[in-house]
KOLGUDO-94302 format. One line per field, with one value per residue (C-alpha): residue in three letters; x, y, z. Coordinates in steps of 0.1 Angstrom, whole numbers. Each point is the difference from the previous one (the first is absolute). Layout:
! residues N
resn = c(ala ...)
c1 = c(X ...)
c2 = c(Y ...)
c3 = c(Z ...)
***
This chain:
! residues 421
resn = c(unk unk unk unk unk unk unk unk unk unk unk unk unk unk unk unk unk unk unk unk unk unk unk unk unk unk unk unk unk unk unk unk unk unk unk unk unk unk unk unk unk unk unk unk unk unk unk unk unk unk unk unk unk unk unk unk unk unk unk unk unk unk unk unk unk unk unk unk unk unk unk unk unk unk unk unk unk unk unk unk unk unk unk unk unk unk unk unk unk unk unk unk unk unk unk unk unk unk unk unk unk unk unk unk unk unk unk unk unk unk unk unk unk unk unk unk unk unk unk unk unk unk unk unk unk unk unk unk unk unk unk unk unk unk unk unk unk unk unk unk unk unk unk unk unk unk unk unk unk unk unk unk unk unk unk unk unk unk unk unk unk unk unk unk unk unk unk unk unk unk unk unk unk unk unk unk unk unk unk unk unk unk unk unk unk unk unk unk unk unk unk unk unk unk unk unk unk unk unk unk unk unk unk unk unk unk unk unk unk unk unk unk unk unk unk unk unk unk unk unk unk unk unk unk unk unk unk unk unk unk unk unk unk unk unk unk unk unk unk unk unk unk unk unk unk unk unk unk unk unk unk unk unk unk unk unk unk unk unk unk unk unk unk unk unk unk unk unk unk unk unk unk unk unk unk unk unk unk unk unk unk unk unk unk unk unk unk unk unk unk unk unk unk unk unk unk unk unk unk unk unk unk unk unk unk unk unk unk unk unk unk unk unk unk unk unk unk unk unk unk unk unk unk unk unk unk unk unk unk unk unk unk unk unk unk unk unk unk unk unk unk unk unk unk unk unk unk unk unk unk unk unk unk unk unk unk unk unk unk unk unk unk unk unk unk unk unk unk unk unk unk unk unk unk unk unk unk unk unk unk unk unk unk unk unk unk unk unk unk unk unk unk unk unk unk unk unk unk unk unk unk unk unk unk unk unk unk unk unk unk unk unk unk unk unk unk unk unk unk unk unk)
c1 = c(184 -3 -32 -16 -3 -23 6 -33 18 35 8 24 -7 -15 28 29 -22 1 34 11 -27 16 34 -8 -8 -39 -17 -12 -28 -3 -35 -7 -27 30 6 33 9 -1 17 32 -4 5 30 16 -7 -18 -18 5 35 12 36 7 -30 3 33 -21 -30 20 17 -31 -19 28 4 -34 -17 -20 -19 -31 -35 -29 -25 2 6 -5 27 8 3 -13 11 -22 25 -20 -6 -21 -7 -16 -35 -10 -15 30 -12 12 -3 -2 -12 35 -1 -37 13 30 -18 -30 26 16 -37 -5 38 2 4 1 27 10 14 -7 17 -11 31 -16 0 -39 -20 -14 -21 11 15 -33 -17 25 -6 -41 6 17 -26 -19 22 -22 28 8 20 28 -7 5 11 23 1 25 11 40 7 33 19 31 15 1 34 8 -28 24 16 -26 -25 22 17 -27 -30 -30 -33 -29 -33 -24 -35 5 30 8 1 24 24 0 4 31 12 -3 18 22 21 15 -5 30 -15 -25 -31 -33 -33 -34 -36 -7 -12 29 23 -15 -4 39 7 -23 15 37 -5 -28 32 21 -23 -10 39 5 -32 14 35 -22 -17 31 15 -28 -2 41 0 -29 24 28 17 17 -19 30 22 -28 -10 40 4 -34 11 30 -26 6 -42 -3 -3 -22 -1 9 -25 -2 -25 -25 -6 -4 4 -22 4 3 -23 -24 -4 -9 -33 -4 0 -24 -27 -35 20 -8 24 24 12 36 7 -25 16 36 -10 -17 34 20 -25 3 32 1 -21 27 28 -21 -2 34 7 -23 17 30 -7 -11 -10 -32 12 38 11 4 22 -5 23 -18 -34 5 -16 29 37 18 -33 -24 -28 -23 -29 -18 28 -5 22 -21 -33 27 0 -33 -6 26 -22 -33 10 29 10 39 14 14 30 3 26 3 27 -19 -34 -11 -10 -22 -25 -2 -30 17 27 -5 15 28 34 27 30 10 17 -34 -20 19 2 -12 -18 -7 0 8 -24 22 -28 17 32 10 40 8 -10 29 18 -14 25 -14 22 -5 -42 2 14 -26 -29 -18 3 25 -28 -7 -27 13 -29 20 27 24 24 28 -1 37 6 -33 8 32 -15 -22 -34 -26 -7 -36 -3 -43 7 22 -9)
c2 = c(86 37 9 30 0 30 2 14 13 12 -3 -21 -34 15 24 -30 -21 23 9 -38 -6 31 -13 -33 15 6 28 13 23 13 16 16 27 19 29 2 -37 2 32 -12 -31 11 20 -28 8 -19 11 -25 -17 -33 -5 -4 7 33 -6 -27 23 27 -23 -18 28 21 -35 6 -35 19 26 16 8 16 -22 -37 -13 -29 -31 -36 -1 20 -2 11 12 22 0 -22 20 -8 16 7 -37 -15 -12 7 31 -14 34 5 -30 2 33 -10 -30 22 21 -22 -24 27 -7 -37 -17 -41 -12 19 -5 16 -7 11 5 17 -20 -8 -29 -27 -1 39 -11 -19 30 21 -29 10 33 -7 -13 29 -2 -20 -21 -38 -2 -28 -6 36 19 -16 11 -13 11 5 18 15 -17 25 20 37 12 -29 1 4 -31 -23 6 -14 -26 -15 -24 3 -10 2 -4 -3 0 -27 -24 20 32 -11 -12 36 16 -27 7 43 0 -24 26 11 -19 -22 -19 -30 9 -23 -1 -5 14 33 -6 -17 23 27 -20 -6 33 10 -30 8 32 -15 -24 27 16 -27 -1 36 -2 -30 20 32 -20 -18 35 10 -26 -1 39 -14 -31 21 -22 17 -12 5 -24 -23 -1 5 -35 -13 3 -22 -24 -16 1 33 29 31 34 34 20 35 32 -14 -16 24 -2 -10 -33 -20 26 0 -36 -23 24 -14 -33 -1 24 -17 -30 1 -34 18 3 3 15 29 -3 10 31 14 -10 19 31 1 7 36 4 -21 24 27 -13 -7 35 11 -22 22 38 18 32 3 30 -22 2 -32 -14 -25 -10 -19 -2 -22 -37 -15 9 17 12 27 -22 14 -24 -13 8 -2 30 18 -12 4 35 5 -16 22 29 -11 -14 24 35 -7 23 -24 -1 -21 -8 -23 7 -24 20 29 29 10 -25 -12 0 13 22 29 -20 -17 14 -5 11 -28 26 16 -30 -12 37 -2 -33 -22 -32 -14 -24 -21 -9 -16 -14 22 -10 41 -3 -17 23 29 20 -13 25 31 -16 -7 37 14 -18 4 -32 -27 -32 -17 -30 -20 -18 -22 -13 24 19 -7 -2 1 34 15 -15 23 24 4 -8 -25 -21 -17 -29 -14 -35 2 17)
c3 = c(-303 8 19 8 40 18 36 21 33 1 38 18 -16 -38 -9 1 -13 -34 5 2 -30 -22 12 -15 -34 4 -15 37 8 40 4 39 12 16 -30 17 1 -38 -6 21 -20 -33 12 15 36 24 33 23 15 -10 -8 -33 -14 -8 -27 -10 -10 -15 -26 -10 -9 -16 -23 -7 13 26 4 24 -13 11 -20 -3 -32 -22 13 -3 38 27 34 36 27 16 42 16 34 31 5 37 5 -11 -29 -35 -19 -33 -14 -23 -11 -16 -8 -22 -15 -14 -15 -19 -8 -35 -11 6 -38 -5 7 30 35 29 31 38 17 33 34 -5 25 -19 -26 -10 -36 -3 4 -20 -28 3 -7 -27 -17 -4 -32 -14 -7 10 36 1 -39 -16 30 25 39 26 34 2 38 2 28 6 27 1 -3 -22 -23 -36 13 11 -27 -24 23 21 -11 -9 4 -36 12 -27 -4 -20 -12 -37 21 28 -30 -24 29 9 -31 1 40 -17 -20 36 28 8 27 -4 -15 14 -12 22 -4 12 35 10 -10 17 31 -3 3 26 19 -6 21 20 19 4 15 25 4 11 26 16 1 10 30 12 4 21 21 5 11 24 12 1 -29 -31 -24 -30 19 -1 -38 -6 14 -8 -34 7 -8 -37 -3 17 -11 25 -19 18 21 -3 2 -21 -36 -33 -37 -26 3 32 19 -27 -16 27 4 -31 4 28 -15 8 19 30 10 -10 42 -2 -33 22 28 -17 -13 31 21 -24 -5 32 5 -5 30 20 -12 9 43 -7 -4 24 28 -8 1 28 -12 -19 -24 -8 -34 -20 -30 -22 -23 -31 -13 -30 7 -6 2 -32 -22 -1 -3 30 -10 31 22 36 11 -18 18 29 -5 -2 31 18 -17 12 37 13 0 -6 -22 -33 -22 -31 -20 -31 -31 -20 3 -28 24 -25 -1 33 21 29 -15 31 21 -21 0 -23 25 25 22 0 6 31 13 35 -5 34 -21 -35 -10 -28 -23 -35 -5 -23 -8 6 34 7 -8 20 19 34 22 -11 -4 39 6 -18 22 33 10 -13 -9 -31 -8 -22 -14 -27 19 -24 20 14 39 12 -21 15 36 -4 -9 33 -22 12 -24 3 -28 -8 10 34 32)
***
């Protein structure tokens, strides 16, 4: 059956959810406080970058089955995919999620569904559900509340919302199974049902081990450059092992997700040792890039490169990414003169768009060091010859293990990879 679906947040997890929803054949409403979110929407433009998604937008609202709005309106299904950030404590600023659940408490009818689809900690659909009831109506008898986290990867986000499972958490059994049966219409992978808590706690554990992962990678690479040990060769052949399986260490950990969630998870638990532990190793990190760096220039007023500031290779999600705390740290602690450079950043809006530059040639221009921050796939491809001829000094820091050695060995660069000494 044809349902009205309004979707309360239209960033990198709401706007394919109501694309793949109007794909599907719903009537789709997107509703965001960003005026200019909405008025790319109904044009068929989007302001973000995910492949495919854009082609995807533009046909769904030119068929007419979505559309932005500035004012929520009546629905059979709402939908919260609003941010869940960090406050300074490391606790959870739940403030835009109260914030979308009020607005929608004088529009709820009987009958409808409302699903939280933001990265919450436990109990937040509980209290999404108690809001709700300033309704006045029955929750998990007329109104029915779940908890369905997205579980995709950015950069592959059309494909994996539809392809991978799912978890329905519900406030109660009948709302885990309309929900089922509204996610149903796309989702090609398994769907599974639980109550509320555990699903969030599923997803705050998903990213929680990866995580833990990377910090184990993360301290292994320092304690290899300590040992004189490449520490790729060891998790290369680690890995050999059939129950193995060690991440990649690298300048730090960002994103929404896996730098954010396991916070989550140990707000007011204080046994939570290791999960704490994780995230201070891999917060850390930027700091150990930074020494790094320091170890290798000589001249306090050298100009520096870095090449990516994404927090993860092939986006321009900057979310909690630690090249960007790394440049801040550059800022506050040194007096070298800095160079960024990132295709996949908007100029426009960045926070520190004085010092970013579009140019490679100019970016590299009498740089002492390149500090190779992302693996971005086009940094492969850079024109490493004529680069080195444009420098003062012939050195890159390769802090993903990304470039290849022999060609920049020929070409008279030293290449210093995070993770070998």
């Amino acid at each position: 059956m044809k349902k009205k679906i309004t979707i309360v947040g239209l960033g990198y997890i709401g706007l394919p959810t109501a694309a793949i929803f109007a794909k599907s054949g719903m009537e789709v409403l997107g509703y965001d406080v960003n005026k200019k979110v909405i008025e790319a929407l109904n044009k068929g433009k989007i302001l973000i970058e995910e492949p495919g998604l854009e082609d995807l937008v533009k046909e769904v609202v030119e068929g007419g089955n979505l559309r932005g709005i500035n004012i929520i309106e009546e629905s059979d299904v709402f939908i919260l995919a609003v941010p869940t950030p960090l406050n300074k404590d490391k606790t959870a600023d739940l403030s835009y999620v109260r914030s979308a659940t009020e607005s929608i408490v004088d529009k709820i009818r009987p009958g409808n569904i409302v699903v939280l689809e933001s990265t919450s900690p436990p109990g937040s659909t509980l209290e999404v559900a108690s809001i709700l009831g300033k309704s006045g109506y029955k929750i998990g008898e007329e109104i029915f509340v779940a908890h369905s986290p997205e579980r995709v990867l950015p950069g592959r986000i059309v494909k994996e919302i539809v392809e991978n499972d799912r978890i329905i958490g519900g406030i109660n059994k009948e709302s885990a199974e309309l929900v089922k049966e509204v996610y149903s219409v796309f989702v090609k992978g398994e769907i599974f049902t639980t109550d509320s808590k555990t699903a969030e706690m599923c997803k705050l554990m998903e990213n929680t081990f990866r995580d833990v992962n990377i910090a184990l990678a993360n301290e292994l690479a320092i304690l290899c450059e300590n040992m004189e040990i490449n520490a790729w060769d060891v998790i290369q052949l680690a890995n050999r092992h059939p129950r193995v399986n060690i991440h990649q260490p690298g300048p730090g950990v960002g994103g929404h997700c896996i730098a954010v969630d396991p916070w989550f998870v140990i707000e007011n638990q204080p046994e939570g040792r290791l999960i704490r532990q994780a995230r201070q190793i891999n917060d850390g990190m930027p700091e150990r890039v930074l020494n790094r760096i320091n170890s290798l220039i000589d001249d306090e007023n050298a100009k520096i490169t870095i090449l990516g500031l994404t927090y993860k290779a092939n986006v321009d999600d900057t979310r909690e990414s630690p090249i960007i705390k790394l440049v801040e740290l550059l800022q506050e602690r040194t007096t070298y003169e800095l160079s960024l450079h990132d295709p996949h950043v908007d100029r426009v809006n960045f926070k520190h768009k004085e010092i970013l530059v579009e140019n490679i040639d100019q970016a590299v221009e009498n740089s002492q060091l390149i500090v190779l921050a992302v693996n971005h796939d086009m940094f492969n491809k850079l024109d490493f010859d004529k680069i080195g001829k444009l420098m003062n000094k012939k050195q890159i820091f390769d802090t993903r293990n990304f470039l290849d050695r022999n060609q920049l060995e020929k070409l008279d660069f030293n290449l210093i990879t995070l993770g070998r000494n």
